[in-house]
VMD Tcl script that draws the C-alpha trace (Angstrom):
set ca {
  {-24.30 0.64 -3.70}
  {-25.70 0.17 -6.90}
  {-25.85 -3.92 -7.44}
  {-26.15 -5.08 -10.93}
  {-29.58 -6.57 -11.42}
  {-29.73 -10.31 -13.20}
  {-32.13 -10.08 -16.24}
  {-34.64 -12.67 -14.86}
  {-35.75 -13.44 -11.55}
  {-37.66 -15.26 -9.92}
  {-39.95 -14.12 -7.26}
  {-38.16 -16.17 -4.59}
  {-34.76 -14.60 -6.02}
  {-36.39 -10.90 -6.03}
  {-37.46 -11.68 -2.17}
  {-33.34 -12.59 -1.19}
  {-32.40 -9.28 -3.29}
  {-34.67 -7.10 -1.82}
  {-34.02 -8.54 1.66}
  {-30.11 -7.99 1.17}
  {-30.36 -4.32 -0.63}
  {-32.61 -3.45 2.97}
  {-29.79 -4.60 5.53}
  {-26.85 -2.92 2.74}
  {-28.89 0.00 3.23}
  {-29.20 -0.18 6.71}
  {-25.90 -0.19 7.22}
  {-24.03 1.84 4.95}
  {-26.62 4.57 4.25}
  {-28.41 4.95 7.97}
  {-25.42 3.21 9.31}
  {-28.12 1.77 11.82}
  {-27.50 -1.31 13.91}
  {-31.07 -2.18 14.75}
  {-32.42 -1.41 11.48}
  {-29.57 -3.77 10.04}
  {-30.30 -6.20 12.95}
  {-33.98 -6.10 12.06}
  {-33.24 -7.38 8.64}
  {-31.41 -10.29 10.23}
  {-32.78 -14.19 11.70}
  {-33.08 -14.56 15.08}
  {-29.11 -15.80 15.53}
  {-27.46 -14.37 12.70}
  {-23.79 -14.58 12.75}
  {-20.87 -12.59 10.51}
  {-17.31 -13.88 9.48}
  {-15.01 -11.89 7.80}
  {-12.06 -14.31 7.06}
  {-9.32 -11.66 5.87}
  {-9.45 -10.59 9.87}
  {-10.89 -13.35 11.79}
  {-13.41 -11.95 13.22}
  {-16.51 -13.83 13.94}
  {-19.80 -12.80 15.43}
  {-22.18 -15.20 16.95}
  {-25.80 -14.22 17.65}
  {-27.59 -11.03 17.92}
  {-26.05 -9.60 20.91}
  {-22.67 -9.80 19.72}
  {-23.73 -8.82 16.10}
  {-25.46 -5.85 17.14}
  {-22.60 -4.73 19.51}
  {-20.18 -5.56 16.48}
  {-21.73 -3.10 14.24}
  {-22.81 -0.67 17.05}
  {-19.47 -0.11 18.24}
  {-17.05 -1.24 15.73}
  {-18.06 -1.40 12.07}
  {-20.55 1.19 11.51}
  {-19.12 3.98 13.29}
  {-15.99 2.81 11.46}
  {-16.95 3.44 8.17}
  {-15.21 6.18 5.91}
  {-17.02 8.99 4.65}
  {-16.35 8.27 1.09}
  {-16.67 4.51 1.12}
  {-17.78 3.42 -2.31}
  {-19.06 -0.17 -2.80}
  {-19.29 -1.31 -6.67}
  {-20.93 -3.98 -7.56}
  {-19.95 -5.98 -10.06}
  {-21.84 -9.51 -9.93}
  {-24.65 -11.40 -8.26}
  {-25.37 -14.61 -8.18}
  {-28.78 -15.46 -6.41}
  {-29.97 -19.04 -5.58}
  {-32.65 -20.58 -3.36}
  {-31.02 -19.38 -0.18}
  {-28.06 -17.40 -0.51}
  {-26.74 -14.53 -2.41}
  {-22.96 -13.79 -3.77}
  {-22.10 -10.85 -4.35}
  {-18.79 -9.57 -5.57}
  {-17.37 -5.75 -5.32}
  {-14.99 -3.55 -5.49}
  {-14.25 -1.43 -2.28}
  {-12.66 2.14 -2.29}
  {-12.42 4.33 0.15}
  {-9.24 7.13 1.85}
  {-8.56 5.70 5.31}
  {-8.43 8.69 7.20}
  {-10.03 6.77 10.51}
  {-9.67 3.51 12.19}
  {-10.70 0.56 11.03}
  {-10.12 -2.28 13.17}
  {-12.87 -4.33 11.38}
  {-10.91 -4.02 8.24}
  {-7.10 -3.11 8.77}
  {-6.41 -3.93 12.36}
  {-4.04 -2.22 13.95}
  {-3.39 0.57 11.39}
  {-3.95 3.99 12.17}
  {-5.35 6.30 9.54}
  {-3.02 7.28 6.31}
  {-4.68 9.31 4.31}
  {-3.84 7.19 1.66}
  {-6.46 5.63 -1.35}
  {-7.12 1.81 -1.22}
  {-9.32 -0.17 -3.47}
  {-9.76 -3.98 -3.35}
  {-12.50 -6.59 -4.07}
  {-14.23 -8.16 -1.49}
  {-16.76 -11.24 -2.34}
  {-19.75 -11.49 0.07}
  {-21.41 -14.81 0.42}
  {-25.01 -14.26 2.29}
  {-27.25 -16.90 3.75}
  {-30.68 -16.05 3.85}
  {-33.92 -17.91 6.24}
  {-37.30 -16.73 6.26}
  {-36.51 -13.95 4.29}
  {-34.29 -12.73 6.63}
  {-30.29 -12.18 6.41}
  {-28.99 -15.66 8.63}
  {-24.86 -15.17 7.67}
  {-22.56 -12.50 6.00}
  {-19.40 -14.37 5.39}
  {-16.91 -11.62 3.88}
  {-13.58 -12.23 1.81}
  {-10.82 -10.16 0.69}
  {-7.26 -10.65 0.49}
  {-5.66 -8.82 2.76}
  {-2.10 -8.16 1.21}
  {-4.52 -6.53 -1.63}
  {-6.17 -4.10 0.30}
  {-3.24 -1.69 0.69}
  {-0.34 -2.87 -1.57}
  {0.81 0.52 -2.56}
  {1.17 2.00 0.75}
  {1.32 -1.05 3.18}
  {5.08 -1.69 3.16}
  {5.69 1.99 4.08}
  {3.60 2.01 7.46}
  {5.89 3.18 10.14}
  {5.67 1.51 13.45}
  {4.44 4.77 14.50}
  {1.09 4.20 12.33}
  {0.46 1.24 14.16}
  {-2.28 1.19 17.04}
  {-0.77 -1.49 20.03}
  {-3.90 -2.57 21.86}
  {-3.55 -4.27 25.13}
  {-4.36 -8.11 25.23}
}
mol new
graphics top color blue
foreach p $ca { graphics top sphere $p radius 0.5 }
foreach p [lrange $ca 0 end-1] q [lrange $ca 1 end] { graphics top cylinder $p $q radius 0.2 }
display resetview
């Protein structure tokens, strides 16, 4: 991920920045739970709205990316960034996803077995930050824009049914 760096910041700003490029890099280049834990407050928590999910705390965080974000990541995920805004506490960032889904994804399309197929979306990441630390990741996207071009033509056969 190569964020785009505001002219001027100040040192308070360069702290949250720094703090937020070591968990991105935690997770999407060692794709490391405890290294992206250890960037994180004592009881962070994630929402990503587009899905519902929710994590609560570190045990469920860490088991969240442990188990089902991390190792669900495609090989040729690209993140692009195209803003930041950085204030006192929190950092939004706003990019532009791409990636082939040739595995599951349940943290991003539930449900949806791999197509093979492109998809490239914006998702806007709004991150609270305490002590220096990563406190919140709350994660939007729109759904119906993920996969337009291909969505409609998932057979029922593409889907994944998961017992309740």
């Amino acid at each position: 991920m190569s964020p785009t760096i505001p002219s001027v910041l100040t040192p308070d700003q360069q702290t949250l920045l720094a703090a937020w490029q070591r968990h991105t890099y935690a997770e999407f280049v060692l794709k490391d739970a405890d290294a992206a834990l250890a960037t994180m407050t004592e009881n962070p928590y994630l929402l990503m709205i587009a899905t519902g999910i929710a994590c609560v705390g570190r045990t469920a965080v860490r088991e969240y990316y442990a188990d089902h974000f991390l190792p669900a990541i495609p090989s040729d995920l690209e993140l692009q960034s195209l803003s930041q805004t950085i204030g006192s506490d929190r950092l939004v960032e706003e990019m532009v996803v791409r990636f082939t889904h040739t595995i599951e994804m349940d943290w991003l399309l539930p449900t949806l077995r791999p197509t093979g197929r492109r998809a490239e979306f914006i998702i806007a990441a709004v991150i609270g930050f305490e002590n220096d630390k990563v406190a919140h990741e709350h994660l939007y996207w729109d759904q119906a824009t993920c996969c337009p071009r291909w969505a409609s033509s998932i057979t029922r056969s593409q889907r994944v049914v998961r017992a309740a």
